[in-house]
C-alpha positions as CSV (number, residue, x, y, z in Angstrom):
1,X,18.9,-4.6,-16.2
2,X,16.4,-3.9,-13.4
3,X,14.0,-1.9,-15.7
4,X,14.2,-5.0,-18.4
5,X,13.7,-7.7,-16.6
6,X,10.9,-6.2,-14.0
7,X,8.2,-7.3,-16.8
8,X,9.3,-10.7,-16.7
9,X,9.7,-10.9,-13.4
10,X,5.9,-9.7,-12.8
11,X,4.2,-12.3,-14.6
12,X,5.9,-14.6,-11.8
13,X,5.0,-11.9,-8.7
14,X,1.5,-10.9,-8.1
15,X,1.0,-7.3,-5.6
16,X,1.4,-9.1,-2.1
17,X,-1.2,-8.7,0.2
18,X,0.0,-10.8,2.8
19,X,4.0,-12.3,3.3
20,X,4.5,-15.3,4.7
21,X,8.1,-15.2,3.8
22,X,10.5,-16.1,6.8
23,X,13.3,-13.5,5.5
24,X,10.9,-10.4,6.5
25,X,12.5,-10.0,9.4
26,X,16.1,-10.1,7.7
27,X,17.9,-7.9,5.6
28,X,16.3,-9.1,2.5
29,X,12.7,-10.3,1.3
30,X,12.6,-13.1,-1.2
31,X,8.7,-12.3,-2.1
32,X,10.5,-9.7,-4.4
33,X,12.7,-10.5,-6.7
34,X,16.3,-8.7,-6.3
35,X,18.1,-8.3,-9.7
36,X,21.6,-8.2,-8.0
37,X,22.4,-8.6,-4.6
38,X,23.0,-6.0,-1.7
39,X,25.1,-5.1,1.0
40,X,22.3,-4.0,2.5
41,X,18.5,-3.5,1.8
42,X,17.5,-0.3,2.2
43,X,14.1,0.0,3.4
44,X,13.5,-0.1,7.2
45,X,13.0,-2.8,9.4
46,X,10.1,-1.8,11.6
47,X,8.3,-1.6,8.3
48,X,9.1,-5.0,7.3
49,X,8.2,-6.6,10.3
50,X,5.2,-4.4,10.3
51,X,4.0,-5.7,7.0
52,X,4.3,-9.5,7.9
53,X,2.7,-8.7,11.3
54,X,5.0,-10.3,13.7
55,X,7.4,-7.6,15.4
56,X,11.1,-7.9,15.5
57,X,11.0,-7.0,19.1
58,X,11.6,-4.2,21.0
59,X,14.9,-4.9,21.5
60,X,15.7,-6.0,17.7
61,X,18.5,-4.3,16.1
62,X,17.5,-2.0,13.4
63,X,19.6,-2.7,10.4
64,X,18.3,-0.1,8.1
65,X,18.8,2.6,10.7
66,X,22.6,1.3,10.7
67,X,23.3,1.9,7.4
68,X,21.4,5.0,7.1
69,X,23.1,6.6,9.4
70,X,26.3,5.4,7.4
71,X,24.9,6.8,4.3
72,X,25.0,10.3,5.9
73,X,28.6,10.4,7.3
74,X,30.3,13.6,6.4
75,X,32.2,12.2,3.2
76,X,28.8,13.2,1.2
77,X,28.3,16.3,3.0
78,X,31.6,17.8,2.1
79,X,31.6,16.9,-1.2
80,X,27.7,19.0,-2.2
81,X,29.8,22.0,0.0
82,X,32.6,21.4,-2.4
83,X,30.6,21.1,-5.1
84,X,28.4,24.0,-4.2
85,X,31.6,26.2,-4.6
86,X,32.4,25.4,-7.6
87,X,29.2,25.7,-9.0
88,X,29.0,29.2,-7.5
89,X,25.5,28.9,-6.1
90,X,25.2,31.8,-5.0
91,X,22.5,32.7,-2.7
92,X,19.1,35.2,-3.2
93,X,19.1,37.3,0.0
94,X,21.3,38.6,2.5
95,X,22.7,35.6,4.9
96,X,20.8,33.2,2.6
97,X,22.6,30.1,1.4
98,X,23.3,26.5,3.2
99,X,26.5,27.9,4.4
100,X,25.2,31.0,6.2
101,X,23.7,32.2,9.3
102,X,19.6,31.8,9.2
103,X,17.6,35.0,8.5
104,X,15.4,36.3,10.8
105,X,12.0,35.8,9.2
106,X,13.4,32.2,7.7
107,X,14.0,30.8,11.3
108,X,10.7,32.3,11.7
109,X,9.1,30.2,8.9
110,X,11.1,27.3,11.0
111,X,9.3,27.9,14.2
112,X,6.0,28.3,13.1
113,X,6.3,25.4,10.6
114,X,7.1,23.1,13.3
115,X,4.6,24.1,15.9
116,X,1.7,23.3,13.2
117,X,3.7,20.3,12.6
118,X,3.5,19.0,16.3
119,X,0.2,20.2,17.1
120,X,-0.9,18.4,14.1
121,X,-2.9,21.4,12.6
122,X,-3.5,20.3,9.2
123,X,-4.7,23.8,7.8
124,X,-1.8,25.7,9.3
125,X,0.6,22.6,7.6
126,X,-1.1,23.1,4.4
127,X,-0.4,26.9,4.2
128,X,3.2,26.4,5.2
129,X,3.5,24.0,2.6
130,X,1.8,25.2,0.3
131,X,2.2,29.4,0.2
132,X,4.6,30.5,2.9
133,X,7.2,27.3,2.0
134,X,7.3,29.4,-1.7
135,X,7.2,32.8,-0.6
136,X,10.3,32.5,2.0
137,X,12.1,30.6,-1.3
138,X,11.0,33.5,-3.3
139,X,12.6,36.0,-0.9
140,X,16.2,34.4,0.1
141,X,16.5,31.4,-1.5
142,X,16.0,31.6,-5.7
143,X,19.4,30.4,-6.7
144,X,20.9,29.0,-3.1
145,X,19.9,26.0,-1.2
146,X,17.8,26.1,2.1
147,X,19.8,26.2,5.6
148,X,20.8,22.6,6.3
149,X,19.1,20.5,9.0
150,X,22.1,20.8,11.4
151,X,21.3,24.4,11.4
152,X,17.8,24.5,11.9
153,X,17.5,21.8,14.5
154,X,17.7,23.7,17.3
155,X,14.8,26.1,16.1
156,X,12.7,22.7,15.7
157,X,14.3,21.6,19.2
158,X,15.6,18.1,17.6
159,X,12.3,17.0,16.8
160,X,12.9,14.0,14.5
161,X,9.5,14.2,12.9
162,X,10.0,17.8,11.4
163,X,13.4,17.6,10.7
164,X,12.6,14.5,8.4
165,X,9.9,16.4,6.3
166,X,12.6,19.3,6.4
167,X,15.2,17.1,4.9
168,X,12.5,16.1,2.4
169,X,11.4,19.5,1.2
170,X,15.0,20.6,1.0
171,X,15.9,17.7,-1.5
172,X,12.9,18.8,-3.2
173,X,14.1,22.6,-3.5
174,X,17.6,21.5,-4.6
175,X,16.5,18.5,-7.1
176,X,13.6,20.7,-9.4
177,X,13.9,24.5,-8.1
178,X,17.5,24.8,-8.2
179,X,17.3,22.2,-11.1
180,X,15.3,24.7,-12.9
181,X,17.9,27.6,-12.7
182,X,20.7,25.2,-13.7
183,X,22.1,24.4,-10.6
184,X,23.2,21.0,-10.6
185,X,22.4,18.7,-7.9
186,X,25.3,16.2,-7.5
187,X,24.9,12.3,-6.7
188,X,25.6,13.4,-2.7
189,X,22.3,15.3,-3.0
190,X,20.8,11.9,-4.8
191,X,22.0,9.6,-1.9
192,X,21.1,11.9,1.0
193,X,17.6,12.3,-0.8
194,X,16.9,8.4,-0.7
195,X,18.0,8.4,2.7
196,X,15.4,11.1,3.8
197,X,12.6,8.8,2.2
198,X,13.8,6.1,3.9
199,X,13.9,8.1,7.2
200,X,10.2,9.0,6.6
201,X,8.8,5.9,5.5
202,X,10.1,4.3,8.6
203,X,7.3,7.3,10.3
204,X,4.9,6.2,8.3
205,X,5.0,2.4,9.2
206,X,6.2,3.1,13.0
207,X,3.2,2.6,15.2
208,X,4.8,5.1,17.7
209,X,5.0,7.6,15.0
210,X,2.2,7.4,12.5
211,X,-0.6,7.7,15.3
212,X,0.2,10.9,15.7
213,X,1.8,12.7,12.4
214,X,-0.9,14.5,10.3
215,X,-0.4,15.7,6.6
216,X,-2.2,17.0,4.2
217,X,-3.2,14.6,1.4
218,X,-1.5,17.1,-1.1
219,X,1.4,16.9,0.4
220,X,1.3,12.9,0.8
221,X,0.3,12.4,-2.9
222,X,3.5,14.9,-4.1
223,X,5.7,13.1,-1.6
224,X,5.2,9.7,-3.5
225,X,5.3,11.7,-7.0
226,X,8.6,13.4,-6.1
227,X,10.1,10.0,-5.1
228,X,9.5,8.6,-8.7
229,X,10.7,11.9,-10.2
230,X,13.8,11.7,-8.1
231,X,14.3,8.1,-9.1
232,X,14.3,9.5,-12.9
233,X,16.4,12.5,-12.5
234,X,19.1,10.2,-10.9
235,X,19.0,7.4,-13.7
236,X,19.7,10.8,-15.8
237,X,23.1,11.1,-14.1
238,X,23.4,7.0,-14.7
239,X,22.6,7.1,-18.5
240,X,25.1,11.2,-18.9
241,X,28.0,10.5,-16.9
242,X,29.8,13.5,-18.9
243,X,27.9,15.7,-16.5
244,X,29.6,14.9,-13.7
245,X,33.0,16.1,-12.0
246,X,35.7,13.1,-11.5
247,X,35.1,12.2,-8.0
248,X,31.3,12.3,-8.7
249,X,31.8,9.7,-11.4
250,X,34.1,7.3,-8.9
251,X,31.1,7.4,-6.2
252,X,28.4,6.6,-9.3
253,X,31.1,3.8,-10.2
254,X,30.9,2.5,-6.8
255,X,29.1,0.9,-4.7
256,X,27.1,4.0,-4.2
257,X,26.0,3.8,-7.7
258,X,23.4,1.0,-7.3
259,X,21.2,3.0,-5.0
260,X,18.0,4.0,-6.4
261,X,17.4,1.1,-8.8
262,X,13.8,0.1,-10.1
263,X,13.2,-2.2,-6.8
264,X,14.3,0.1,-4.5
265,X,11.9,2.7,-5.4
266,X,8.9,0.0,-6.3
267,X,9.6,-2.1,-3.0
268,X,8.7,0.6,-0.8
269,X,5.6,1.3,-2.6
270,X,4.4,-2.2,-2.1
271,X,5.0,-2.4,1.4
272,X,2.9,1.4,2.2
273,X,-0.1,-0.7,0.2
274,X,0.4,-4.3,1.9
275,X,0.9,-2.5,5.3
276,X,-2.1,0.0,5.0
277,X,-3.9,-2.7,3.9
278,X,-5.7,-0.3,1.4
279,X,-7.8,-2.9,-0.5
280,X,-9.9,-4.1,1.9
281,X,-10.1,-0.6,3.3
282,X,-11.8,0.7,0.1
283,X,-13.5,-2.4,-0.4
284,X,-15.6,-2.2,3.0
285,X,-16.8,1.7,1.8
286,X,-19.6,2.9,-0.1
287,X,-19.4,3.5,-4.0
288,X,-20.2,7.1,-3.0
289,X,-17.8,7.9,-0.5
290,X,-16.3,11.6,-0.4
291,X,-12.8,11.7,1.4
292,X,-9.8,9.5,1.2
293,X,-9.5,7.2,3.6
294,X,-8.1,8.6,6.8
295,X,-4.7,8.0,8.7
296,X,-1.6,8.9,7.8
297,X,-0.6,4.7,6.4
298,X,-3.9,4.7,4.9
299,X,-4.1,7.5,2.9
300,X,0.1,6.7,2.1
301,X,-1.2,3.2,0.9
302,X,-3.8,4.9,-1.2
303,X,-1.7,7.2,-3.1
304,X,1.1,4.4,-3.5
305,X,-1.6,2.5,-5.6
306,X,-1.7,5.3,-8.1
307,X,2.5,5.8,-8.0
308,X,2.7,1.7,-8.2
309,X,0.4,2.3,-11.7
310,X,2.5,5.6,-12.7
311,X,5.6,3.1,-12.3
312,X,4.8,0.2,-14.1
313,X,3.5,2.6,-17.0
314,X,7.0,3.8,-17.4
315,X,9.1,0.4,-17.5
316,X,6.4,-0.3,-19.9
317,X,4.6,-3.4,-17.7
318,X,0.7,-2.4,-18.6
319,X,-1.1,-5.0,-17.5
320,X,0.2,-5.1,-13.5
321,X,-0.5,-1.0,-13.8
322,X,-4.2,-1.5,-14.7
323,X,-3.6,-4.9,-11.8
324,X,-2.7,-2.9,-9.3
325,X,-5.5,0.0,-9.1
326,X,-8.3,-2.7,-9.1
327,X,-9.0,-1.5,-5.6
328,X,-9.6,1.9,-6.5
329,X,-13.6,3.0,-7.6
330,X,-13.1,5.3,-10.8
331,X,-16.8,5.9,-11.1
332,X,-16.2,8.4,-7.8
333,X,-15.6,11.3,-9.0
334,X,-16.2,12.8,-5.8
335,X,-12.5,11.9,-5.3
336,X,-11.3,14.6,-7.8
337,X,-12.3,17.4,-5.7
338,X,-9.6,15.8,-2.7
339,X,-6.2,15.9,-4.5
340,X,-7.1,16.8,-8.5
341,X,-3.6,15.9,-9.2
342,X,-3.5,12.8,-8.1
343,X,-6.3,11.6,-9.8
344,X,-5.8,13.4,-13.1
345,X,-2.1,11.6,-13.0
346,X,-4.4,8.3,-12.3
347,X,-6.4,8.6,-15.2
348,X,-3.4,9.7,-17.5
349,X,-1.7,6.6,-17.1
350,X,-4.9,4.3,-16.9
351,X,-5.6,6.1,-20.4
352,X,-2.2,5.3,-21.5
353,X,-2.2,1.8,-19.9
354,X,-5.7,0.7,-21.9
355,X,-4.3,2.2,-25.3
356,X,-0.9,0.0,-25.2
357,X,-3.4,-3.0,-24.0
358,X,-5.4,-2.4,-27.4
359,X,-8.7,-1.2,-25.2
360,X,-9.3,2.0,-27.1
361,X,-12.7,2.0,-25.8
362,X,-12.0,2.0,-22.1
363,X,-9.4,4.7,-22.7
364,X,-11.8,7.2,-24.7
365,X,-14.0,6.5,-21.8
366,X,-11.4,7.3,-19.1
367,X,-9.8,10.2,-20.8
368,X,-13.1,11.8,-22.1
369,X,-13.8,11.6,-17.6
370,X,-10.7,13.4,-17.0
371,X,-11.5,16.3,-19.7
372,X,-15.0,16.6,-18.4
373,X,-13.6,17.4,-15.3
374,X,-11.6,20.0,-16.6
375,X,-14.3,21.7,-18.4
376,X,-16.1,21.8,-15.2
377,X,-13.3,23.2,-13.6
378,X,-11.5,25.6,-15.6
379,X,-13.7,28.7,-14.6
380,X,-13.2,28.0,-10.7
């Protein structure tokens, strides 16, 4: 019901730039609409209170942090092990595999990875990320999960930053590598994935955090893109129960079941661009400015802007898709050169957006810019 009634319910809820709602601060916003109620709402506190701009305190209990840590209890944990046996995953080099000791040259990787992490190197980030991240994946893990975080924290030495964007790249290697070579990621893996979001938008809107974390926009922009594509794979499982054992059917039937519903996934994307505060960012910069706009909230609120009009594309609400990237200057094509996924995804569904609001025009115009860029590109 979430994805039928979300176009209705926007004709009634404009983007929020500024809440004055007095539930911020609780468990639940009324700004945005909930289609069912919650046990709890899972998006964290610090970011909520963030967003309206009055602090729950230093000594306010954080409620999200509560049930997160509930969400990870062992229960899930044993049942992917369980799973993972009999599945057979088995695993691509010697001592590879979640279950196993950590190689050599992987707790290598681990080391390194972290120390560009804390120093805040972005080029050594990006090369971990981008070629070494593939290579060690190549080598020992093609058809078995990465080690998990309980056995590389120590090589990290606990640092809550890393461990987070660990989590978050192994969800990514189980939920489309693995995916890939059909091995099945289980609803566990679904839960414990929303949970590592969670974790790491509570960095990004943590003062004492997001001064000091620095990522490379690639990696920001596929971070947002994975969350949507980890919202659809799960409403996969929903809609094809017959994939899944019994007890994986009982948790989907429970309780558990709800998580990752349109809102939850939408709801954090509104409060990176409220909190950022992304439109009047853009709006105080030149037409012709190169580079995205700096800091890791800012730059999380920019590419939330172009995930919010991915979003509302796909539940079919085209008006609040071309709404919500007013702020962003699509005569820059300076922009393309920063994160040419991002923006070739932007004009995609601003194409698609103008052709199902009868502009045919304005679509010819914006595809006809993203195939000009490719013809410029191609041969580089």
């Amino acid at each position: 019901w979430d994805i039928f009634l979300w176009p209705w319910l926007c004709t009634f809820h404009s983007f929020p730039r500024q809440h004055s709602c007095s539930a911020l601060n609780t468990a639940r916003c009324c700004c945005i609409p909930r289609a069912q109620p919650r046990t709890r709402w899972p998006f964290p506190a610090v970011g909520i209170a963030a967003m309206s701009g009055a602090g729950a305190g230093a000594g306010a209990p954080n409620r999200f942090e509560q049930a997160s840590k509930a969400d990870r209890s062992d229960r899930p944990r044993q049942q992917s092990r369980q799973r993972d046996s009999r599945h057979g995953s088995g695993a691509g080099g010697a001592g590879a595999g979640s279950g196993g000791a950590v190689p050599d040259a992987v707790a290598e990787f681990i080391h390194t990875f972290h120390n560009a992490v804390k120093r805040g190197n972005v080029f050594d980030i990006a090369r971990c990320y981008e070629s070494d991240w593939n290579k060690i994946t190549e080598r020992f893990y093609q058809t078995a999960r990465w080690p998990e975080v309980e056995q590389i924290e120590d090589l990290c030495k606990r640092d809550h930053v890393f461990m987070v964007l660990y989590r978050l790249l192994y969800y990514r290697h189980v939920m489309f590598y693995l995916a890939a070579k059909n091995v099945r990621a289980g609803v566990a893996d679904h839960l414990q994935a929303l949970a590592a979001y969670t974790d790491f938008f509570n960095i990004a809107l943590a003062k004492d955090y997001a001064a000091d974390v620095e990522l490379p926009a690639q990696w920001l922009y596929e971070l947002l893109s994975d969350f949507i594509l980890h919202f659809q794979s799960f409403l996969r499982l929903r809609v094809a129960p017959e994939l899944l054992d019994e007890d994986e059917r009982e948790q989907l039937n429970s309780d558990l079941g709800n998580q990752w519903s349109l809102l939850d996934v939408m709801h954090p994307l509104y409060v990176l661009a409220a909190s950022s505060d992304i439109a009047t960012t853009l709006a105080s910069r030149t037409s012709d400015s190169r580079d995205l706009p700096s800091g890791l909230l800012n730059q999380l609120g920019y590419f939330s802007l172009v995930c919010l009009c991915r979003l509302h594309c796909l539940v079919g609400d085209y008006a609040q898709a071309l709404r919500i990237i007013s702020p962003l200057n699509l005569q820059n094509e300076a922009l393309f050169s920063t994160v040419p996924s991002c923006h070739i995804t932007l004009f995609y569904y601003v194409g698609f957006a103008l052709i199902m609001s009868r502009r045919y025009v304005e679509a010819m115009r914006a595809y006809g810019r993203v195939l000009l860029y490719f013809h410029r590109t191609k041969n580089l």
